[in-house]
PyMOL Python script that loads the backbone (N, CA, C, O; Angstrom):
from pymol import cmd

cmd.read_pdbstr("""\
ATOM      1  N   UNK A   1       7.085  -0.793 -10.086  1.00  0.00           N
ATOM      2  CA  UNK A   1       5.903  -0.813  -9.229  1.00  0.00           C
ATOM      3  C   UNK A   1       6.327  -1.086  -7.792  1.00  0.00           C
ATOM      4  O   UNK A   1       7.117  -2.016  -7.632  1.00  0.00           O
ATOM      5  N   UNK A   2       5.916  -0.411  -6.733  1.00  0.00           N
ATOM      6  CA  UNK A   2       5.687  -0.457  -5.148  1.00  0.00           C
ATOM      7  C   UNK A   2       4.705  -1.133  -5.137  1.00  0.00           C
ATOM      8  O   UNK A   2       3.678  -1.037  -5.809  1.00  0.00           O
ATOM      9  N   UNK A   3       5.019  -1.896  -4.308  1.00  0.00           N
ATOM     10  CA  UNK A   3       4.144  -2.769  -3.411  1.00  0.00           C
ATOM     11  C   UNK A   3       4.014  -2.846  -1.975  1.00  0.00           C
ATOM     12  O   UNK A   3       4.947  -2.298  -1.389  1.00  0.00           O
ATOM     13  N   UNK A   4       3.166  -3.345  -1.261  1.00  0.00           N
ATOM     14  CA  UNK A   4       2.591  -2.746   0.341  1.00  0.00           C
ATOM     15  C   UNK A   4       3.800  -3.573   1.076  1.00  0.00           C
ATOM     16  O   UNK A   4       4.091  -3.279   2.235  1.00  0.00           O
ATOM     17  N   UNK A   5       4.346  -4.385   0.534  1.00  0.00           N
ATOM     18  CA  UNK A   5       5.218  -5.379   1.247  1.00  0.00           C
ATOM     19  C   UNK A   5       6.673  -4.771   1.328  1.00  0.00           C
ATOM     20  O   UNK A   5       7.315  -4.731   2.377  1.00  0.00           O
ATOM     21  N   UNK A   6       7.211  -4.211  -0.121  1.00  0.00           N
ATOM     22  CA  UNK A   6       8.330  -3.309  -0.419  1.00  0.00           C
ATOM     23  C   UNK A   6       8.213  -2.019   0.380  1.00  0.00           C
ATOM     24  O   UNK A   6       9.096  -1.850   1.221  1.00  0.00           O
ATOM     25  N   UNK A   7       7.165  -0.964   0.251  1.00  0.00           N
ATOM     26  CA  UNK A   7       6.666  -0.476   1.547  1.00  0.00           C
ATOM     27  C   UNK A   7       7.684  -0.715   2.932  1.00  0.00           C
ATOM     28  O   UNK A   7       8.719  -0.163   3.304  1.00  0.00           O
ATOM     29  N   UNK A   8       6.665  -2.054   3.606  1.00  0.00           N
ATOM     30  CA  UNK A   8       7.006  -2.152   4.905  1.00  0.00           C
ATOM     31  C   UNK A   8       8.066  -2.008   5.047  1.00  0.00           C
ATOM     32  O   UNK A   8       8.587  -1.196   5.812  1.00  0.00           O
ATOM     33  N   UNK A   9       8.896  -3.188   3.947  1.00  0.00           N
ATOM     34  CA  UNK A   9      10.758  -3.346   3.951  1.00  0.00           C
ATOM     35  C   UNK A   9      11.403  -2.070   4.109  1.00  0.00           C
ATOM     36  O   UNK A   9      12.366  -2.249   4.855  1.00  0.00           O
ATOM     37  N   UNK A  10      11.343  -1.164   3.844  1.00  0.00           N
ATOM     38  CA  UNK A  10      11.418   0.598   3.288  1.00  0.00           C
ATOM     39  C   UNK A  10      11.066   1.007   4.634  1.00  0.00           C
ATOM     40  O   UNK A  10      10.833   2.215   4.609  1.00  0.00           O
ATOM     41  N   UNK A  11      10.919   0.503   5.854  1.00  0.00           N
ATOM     42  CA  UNK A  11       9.603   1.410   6.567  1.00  0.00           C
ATOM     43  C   UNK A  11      10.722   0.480   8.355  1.00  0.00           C
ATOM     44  O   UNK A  11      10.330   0.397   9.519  1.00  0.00           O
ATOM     45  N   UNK A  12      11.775   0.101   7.867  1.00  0.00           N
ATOM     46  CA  UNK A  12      12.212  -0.738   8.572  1.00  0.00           C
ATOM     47  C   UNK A  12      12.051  -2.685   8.795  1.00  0.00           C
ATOM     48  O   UNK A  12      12.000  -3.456   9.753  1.00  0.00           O
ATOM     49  N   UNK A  13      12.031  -2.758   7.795  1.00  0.00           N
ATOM     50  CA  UNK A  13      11.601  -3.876   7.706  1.00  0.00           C
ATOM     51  C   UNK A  13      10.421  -4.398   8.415  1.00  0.00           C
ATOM     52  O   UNK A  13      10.509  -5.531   8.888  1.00  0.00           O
ATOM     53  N   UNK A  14       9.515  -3.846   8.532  1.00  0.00           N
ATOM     54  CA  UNK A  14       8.035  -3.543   9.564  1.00  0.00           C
ATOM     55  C   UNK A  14       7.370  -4.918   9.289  1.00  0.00           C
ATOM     56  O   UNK A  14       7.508  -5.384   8.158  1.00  0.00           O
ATOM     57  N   UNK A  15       6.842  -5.435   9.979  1.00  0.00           N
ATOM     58  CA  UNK A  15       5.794  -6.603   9.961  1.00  0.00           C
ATOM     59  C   UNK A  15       4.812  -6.323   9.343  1.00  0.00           C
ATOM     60  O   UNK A  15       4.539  -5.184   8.962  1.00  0.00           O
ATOM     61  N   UNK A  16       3.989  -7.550   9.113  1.00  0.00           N
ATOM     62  CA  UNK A  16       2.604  -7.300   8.680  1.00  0.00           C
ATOM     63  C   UNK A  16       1.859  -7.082   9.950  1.00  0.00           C
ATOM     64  O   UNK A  16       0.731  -6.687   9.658  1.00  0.00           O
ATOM     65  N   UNK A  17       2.028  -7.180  11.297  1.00  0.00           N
ATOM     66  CA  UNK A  17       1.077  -7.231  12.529  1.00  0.00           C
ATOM     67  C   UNK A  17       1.342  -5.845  12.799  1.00  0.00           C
ATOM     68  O   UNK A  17       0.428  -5.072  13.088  1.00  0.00           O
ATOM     69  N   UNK A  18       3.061  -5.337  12.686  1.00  0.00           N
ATOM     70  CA  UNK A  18       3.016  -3.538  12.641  1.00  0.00           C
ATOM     71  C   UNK A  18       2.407  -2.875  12.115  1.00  0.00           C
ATOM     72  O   UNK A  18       1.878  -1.981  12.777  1.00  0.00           O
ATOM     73  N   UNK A  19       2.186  -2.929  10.891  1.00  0.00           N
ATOM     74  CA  UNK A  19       1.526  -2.046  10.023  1.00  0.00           C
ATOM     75  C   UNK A  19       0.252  -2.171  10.720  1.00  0.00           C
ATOM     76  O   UNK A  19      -0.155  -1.312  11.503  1.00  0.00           O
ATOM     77  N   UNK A  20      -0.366  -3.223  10.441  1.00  0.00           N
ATOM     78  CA  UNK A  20      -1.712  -3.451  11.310  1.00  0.00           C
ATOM     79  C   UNK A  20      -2.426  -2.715  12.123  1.00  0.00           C
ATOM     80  O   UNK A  20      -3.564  -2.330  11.854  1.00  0.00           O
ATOM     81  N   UNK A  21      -1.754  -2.438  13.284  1.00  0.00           N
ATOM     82  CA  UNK A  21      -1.503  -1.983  14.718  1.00  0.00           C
ATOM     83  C   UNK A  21      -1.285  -0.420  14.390  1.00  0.00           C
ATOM     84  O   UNK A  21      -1.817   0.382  15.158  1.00  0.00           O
ATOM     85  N   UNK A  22      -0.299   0.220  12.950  1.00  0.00           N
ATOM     86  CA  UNK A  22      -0.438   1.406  12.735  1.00  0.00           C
ATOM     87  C   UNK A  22      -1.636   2.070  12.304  1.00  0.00           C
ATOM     88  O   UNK A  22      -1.830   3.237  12.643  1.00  0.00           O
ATOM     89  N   UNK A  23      -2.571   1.361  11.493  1.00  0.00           N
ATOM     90  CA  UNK A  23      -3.653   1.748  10.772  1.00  0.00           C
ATOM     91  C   UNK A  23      -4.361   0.829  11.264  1.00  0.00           C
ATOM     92  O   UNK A  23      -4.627   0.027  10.369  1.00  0.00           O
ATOM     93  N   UNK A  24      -4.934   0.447  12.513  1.00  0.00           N
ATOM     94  CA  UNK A  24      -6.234   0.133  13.257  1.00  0.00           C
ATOM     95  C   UNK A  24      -7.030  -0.653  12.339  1.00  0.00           C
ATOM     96  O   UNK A  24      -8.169  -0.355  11.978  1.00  0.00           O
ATOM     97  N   UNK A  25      -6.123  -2.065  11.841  1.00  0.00           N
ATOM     98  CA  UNK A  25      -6.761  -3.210  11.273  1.00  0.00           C
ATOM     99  C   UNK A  25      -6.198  -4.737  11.728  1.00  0.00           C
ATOM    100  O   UNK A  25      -5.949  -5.286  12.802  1.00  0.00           O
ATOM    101  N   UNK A  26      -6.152  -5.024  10.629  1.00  0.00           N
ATOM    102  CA  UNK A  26      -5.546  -6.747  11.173  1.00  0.00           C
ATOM    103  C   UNK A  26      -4.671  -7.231  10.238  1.00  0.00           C
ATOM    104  O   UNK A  26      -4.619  -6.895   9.055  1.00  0.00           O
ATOM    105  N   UNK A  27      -4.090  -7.909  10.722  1.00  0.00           N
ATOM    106  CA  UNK A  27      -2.762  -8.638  10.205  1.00  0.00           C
ATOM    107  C   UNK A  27      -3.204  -9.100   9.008  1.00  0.00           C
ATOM    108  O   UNK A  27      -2.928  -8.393   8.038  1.00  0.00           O
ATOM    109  N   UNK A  28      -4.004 -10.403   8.757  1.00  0.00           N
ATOM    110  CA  UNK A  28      -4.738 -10.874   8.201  1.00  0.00           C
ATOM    111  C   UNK A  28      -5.178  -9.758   6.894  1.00  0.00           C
ATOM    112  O   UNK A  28      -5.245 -10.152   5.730  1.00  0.00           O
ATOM    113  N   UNK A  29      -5.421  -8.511   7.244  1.00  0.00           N
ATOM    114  CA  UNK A  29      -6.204  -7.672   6.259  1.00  0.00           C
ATOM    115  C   UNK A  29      -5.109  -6.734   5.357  1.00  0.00           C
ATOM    116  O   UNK A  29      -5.318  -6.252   4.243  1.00  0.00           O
ATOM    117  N   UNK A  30      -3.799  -6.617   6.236  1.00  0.00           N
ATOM    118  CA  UNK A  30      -2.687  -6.703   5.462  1.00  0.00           C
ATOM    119  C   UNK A  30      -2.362  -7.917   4.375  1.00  0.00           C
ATOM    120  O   UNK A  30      -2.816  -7.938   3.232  1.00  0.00           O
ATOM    121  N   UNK A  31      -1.859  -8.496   4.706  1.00  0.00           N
ATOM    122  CA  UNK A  31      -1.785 -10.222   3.485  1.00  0.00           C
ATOM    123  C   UNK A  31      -2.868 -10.220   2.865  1.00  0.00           C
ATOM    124  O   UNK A  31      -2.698 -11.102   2.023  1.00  0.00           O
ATOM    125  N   UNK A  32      -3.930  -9.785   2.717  1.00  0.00           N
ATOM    126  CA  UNK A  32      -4.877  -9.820   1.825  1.00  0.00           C
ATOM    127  C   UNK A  32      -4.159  -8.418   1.293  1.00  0.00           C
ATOM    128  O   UNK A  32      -3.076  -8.483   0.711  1.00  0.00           O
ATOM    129  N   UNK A  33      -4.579  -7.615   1.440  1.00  0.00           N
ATOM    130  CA  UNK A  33      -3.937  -6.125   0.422  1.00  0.00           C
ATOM    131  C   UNK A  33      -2.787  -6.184  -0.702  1.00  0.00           C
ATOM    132  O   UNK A  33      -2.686  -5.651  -1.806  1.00  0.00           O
ATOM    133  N   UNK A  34      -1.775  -7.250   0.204  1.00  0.00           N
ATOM    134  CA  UNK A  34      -0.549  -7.484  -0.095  1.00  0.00           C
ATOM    135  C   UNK A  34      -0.673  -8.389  -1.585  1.00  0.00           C
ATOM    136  O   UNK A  34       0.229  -8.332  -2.421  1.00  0.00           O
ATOM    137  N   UNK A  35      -1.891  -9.206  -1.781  1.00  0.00           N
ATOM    138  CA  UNK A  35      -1.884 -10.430  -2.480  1.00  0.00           C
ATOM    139  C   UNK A  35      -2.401  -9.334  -3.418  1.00  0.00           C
ATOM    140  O   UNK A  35      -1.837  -9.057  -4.476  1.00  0.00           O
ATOM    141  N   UNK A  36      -3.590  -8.682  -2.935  1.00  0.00           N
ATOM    142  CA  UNK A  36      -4.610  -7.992  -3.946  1.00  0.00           C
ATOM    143  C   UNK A  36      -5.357  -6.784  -3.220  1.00  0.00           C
ATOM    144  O   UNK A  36      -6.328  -6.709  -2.467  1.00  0.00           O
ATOM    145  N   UNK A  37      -4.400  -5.804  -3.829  1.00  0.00           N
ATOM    146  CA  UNK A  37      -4.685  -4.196  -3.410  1.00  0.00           C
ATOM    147  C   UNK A  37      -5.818  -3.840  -3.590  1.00  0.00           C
ATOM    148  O   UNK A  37      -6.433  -3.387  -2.624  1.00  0.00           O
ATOM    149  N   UNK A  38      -6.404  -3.924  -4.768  1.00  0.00           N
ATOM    150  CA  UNK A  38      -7.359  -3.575  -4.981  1.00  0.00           C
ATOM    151  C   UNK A  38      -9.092  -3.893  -4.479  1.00  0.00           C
ATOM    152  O   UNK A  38     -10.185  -3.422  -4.797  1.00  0.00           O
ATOM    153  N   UNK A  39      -8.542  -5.093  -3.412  1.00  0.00           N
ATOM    154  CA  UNK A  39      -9.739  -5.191  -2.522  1.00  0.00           C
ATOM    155  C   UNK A  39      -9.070  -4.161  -1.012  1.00  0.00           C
ATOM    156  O   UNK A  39      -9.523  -4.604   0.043  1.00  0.00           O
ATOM    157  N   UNK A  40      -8.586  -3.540  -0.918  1.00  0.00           N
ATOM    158  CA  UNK A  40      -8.943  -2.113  -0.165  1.00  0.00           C
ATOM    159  C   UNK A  40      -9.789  -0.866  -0.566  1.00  0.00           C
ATOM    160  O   UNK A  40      -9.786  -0.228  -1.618  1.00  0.00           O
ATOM    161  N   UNK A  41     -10.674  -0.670   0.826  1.00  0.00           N
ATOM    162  CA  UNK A  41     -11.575   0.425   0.433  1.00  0.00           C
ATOM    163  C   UNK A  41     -10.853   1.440   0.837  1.00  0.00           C
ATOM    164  O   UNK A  41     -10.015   1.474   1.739  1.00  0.00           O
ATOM    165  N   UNK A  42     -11.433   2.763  -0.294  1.00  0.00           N
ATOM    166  CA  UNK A  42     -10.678   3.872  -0.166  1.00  0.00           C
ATOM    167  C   UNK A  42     -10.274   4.926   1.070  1.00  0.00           C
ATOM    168  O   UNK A  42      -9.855   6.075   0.937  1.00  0.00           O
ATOM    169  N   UNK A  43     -10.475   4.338   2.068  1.00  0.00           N
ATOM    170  CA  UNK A  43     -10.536   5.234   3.244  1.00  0.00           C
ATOM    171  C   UNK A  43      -9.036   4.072   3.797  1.00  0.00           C
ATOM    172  O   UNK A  43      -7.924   4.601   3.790  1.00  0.00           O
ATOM    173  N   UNK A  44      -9.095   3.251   4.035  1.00  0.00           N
ATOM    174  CA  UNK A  44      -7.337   2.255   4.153  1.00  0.00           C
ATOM    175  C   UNK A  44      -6.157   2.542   3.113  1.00  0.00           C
ATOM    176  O   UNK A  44      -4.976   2.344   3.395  1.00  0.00           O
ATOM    177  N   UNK A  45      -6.617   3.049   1.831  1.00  0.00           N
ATOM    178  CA  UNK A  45      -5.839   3.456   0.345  1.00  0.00           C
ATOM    179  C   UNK A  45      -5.158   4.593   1.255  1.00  0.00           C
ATOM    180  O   UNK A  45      -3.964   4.615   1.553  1.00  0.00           O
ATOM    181  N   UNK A  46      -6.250   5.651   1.692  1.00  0.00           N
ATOM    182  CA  UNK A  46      -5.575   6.751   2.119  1.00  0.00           C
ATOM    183  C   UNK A  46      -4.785   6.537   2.918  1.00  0.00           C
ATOM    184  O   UNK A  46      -3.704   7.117   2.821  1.00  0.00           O
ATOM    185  N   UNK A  47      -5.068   5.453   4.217  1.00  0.00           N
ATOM    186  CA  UNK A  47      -4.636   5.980   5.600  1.00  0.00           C
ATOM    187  C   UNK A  47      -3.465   5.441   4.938  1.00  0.00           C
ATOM    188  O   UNK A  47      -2.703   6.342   4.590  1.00  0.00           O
ATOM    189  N   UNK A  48      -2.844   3.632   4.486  1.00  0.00           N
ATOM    190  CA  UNK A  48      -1.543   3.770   4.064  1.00  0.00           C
ATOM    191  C   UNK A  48      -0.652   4.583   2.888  1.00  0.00           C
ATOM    192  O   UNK A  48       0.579   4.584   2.901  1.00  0.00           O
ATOM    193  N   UNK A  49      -1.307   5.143   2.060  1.00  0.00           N
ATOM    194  CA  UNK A  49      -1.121   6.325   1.385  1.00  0.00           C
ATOM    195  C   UNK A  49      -0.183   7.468   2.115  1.00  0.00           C
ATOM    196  O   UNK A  49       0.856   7.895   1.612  1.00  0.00           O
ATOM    197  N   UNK A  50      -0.675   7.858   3.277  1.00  0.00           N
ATOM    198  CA  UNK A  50      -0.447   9.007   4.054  1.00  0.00           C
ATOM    199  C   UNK A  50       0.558   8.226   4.710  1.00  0.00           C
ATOM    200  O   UNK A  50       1.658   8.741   4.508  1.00  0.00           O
ATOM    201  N   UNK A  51       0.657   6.812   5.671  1.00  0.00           N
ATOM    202  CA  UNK A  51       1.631   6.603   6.602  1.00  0.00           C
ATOM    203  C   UNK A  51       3.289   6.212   5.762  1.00  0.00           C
ATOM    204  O   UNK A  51       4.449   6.324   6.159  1.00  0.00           O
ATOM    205  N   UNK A  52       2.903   5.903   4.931  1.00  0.00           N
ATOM    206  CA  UNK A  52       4.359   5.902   3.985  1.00  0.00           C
ATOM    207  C   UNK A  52       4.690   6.916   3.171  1.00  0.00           C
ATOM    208  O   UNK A  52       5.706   6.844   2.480  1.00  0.00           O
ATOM    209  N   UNK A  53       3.892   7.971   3.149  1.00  0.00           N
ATOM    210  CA  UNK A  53       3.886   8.727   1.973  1.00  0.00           C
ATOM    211  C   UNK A  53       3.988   9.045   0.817  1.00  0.00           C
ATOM    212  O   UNK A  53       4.299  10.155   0.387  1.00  0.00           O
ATOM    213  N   UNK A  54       3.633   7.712  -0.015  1.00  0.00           N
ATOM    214  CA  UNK A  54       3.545   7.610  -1.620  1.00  0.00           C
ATOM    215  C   UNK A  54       1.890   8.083  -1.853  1.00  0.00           C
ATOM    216  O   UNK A  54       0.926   8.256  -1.107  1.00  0.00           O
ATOM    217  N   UNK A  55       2.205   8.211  -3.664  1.00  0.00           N
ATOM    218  CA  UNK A  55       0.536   8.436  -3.704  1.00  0.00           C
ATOM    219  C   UNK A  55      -0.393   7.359  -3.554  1.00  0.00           C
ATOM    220  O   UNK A  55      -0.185   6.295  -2.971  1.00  0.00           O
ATOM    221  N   UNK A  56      -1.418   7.724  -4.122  1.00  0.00           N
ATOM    222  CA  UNK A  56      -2.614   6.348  -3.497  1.00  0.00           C
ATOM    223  C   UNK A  56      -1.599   5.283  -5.180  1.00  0.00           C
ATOM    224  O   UNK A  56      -0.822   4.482  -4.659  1.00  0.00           O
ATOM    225  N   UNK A  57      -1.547   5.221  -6.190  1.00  0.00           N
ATOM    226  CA  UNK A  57      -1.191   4.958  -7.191  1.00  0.00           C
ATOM    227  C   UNK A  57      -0.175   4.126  -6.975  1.00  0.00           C
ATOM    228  O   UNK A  57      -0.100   3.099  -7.649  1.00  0.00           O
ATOM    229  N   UNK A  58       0.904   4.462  -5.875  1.00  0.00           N
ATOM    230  CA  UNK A  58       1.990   3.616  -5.642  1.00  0.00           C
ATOM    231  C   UNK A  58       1.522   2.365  -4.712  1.00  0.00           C
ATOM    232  O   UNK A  58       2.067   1.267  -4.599  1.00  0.00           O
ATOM    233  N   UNK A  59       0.183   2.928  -3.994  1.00  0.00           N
ATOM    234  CA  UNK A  59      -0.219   2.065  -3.150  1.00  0.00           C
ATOM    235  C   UNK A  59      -1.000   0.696  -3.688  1.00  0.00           C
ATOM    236  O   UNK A  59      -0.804  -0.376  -3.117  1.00  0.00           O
ATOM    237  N   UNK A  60      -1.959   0.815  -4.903  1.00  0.00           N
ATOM    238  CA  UNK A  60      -2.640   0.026  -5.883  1.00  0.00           C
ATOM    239  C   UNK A  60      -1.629  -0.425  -6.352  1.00  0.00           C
ATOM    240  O   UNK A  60      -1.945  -1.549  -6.744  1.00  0.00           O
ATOM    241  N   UNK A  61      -0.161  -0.184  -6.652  1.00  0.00           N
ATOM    242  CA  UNK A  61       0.326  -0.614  -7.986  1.00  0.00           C
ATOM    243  C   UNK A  61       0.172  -0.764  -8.990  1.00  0.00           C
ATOM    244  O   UNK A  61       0.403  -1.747  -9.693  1.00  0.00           O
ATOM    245  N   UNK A  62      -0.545   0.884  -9.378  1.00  0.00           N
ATOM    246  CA  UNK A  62      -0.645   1.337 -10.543  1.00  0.00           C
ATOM    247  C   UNK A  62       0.674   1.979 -11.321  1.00  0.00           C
ATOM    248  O   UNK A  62       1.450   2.569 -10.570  1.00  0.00           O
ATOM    249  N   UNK A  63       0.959   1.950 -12.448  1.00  0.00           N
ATOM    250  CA  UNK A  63       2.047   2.090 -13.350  1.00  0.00           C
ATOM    251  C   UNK A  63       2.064   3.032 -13.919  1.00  0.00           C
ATOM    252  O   UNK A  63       1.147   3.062 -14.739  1.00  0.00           O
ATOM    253  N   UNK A  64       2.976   4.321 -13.922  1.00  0.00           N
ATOM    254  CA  UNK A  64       2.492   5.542 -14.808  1.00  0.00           C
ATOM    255  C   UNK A  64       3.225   5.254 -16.006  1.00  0.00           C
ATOM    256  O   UNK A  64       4.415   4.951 -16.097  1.00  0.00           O
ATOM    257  N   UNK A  65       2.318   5.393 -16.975  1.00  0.00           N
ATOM    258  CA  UNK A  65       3.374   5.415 -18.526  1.00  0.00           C
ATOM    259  C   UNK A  65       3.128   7.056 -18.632  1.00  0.00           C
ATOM    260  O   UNK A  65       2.563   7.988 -18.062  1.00  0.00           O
ATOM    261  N   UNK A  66       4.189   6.644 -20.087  1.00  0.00           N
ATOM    262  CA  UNK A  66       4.241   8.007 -20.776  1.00  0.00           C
ATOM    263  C   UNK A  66       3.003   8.409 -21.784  1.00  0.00           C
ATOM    264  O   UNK A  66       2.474   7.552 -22.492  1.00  0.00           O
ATOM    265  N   UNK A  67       2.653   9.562 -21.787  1.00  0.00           N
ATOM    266  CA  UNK A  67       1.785   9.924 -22.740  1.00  0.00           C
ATOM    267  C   UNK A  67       2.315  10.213 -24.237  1.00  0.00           C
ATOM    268  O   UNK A  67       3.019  11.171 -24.554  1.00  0.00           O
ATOM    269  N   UNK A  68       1.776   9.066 -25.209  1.00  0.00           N
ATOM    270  CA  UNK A  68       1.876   9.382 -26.059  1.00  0.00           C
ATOM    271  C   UNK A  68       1.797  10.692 -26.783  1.00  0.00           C
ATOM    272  O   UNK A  68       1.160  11.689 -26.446  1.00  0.00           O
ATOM    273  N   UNK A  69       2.826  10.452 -28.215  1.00  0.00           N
ATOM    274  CA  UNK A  69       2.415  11.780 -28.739  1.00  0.00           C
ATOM    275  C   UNK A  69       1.533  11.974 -29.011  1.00  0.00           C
ATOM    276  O   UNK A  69       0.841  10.985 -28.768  1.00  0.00           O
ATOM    277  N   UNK A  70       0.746  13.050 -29.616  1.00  0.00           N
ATOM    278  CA  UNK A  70      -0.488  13.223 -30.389  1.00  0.00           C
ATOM    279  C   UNK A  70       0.058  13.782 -31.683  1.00  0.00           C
ATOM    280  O   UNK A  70      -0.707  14.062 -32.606  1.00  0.00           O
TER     281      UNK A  70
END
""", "prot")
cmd.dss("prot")
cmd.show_as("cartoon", "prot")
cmd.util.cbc("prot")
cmd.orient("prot")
């Protein structure tokens, strides 16, 4: 699993006030994402979605398994 923090590290070791400042929010609203993704609304999913370029999935830290057989 990716996380928004592993991200930044990946991204130059980027701050939480950088990122911020990239996607027209707040520091503060980073460290919240960071703790718990899933209080981002889907229009911030995208924008960091798009500025790192993983899917939205890597961005939630959602987990792809394998599909069982049938």
């Amino acid at each position: 699993m990716v996380g928004i923090a592993e991200l930044r590290a990946r991204k130059g070791k980027m701050s939480q006030r950088e990122l911020a400042e990239k996607l027209g929010t707040t520091q503060t609203s980073i460290s919240n994402w960071e703790k718990d993704p899933l209080s981002m609304n889907a229009s911030n999913i995208v924008k960091m979605a798009i500025f790192f370029g993983v899917s939205s999935d890597d961005i939630l830290g959602i987990e792809k398994k394998e599909k069982a057989p049938v």
